[in-house]
N, C-alpha and C positions, 0 to 999 in steps of 0.2 A: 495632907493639908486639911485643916480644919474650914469648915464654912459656919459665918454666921447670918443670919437671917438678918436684914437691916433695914426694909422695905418692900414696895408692890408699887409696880408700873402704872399708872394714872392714865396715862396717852402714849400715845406714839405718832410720830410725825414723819413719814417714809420718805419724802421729799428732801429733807434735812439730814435725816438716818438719826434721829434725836428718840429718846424714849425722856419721860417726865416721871420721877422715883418721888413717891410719897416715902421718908424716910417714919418706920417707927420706932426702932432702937437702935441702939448704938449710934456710929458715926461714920459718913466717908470722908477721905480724902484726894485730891489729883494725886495720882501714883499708884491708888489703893488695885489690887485684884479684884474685880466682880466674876459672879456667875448667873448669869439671868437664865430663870425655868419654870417651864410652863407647859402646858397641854400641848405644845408643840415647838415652843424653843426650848432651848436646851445649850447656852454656850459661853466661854469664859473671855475676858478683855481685862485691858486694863484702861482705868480712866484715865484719858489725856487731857481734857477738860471738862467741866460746867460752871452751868450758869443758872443765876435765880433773878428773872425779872432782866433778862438779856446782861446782867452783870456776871463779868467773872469771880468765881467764887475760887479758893483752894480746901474748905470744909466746911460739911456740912452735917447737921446733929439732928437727932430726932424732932420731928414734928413738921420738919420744913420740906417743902417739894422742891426740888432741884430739876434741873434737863442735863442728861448726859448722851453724846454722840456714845450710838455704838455699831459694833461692826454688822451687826445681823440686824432682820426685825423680830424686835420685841411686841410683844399684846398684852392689852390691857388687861393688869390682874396677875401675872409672868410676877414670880417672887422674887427678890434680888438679894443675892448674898455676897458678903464682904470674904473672902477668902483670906484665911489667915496664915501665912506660911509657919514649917516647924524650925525652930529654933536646931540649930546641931553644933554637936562639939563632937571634932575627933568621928564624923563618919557615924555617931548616932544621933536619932532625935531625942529631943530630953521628951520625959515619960514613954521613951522605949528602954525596953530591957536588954542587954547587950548580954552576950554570949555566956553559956552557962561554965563556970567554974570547972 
């Protein structure tokens, strides 16, 4: 699976289990796979929800801070990436080579 880089943690709020993602490229959305990593986290979820300004949001695009529950603690500065799954047909992923001739 591919990751893409999409932000960095602002806060984290243990009490909640909430981390606050300064988005700077790209996009999330609720559903989306993350990967939060850092000098000492290191782990994958998926967004069930956030919120910007205690409102529910379903996306969010660069520039804007979002708060997303997540299962572990996150620290400030912890990178966050958008995991992208691979596409397959037929048992390969496309831009894999399938079995030689």
């Amino acid at each position: 699976m591919d990751e893409v880089i999409v932000g960095r943690v602002t806060h984290y709020f243990p009490r909640v289990e909430v981390a606050v993602v300064e988005l700077a490229d790209d996009e999330l959305r609720v559903g989306d796979s993350i990967r939060v990593l850092g000098t000492t986290s290191n782990f994958t979820q998926a967004i069930g929800s956030m919120e910007i300004d205690h409102s529910p949001v379903e996306i969010v695009r660069a520039g804007e801070e979002v708060a997303v529950r997540v299962v572990e603690r996150a620290r400030v500065g912890d990178l966050v990436f958008r995991i992208k799954p691979h596409a397959h047909i037929d048992g390969l992923s496309i831009g894999q080579e399938g079995p030689a001739p």
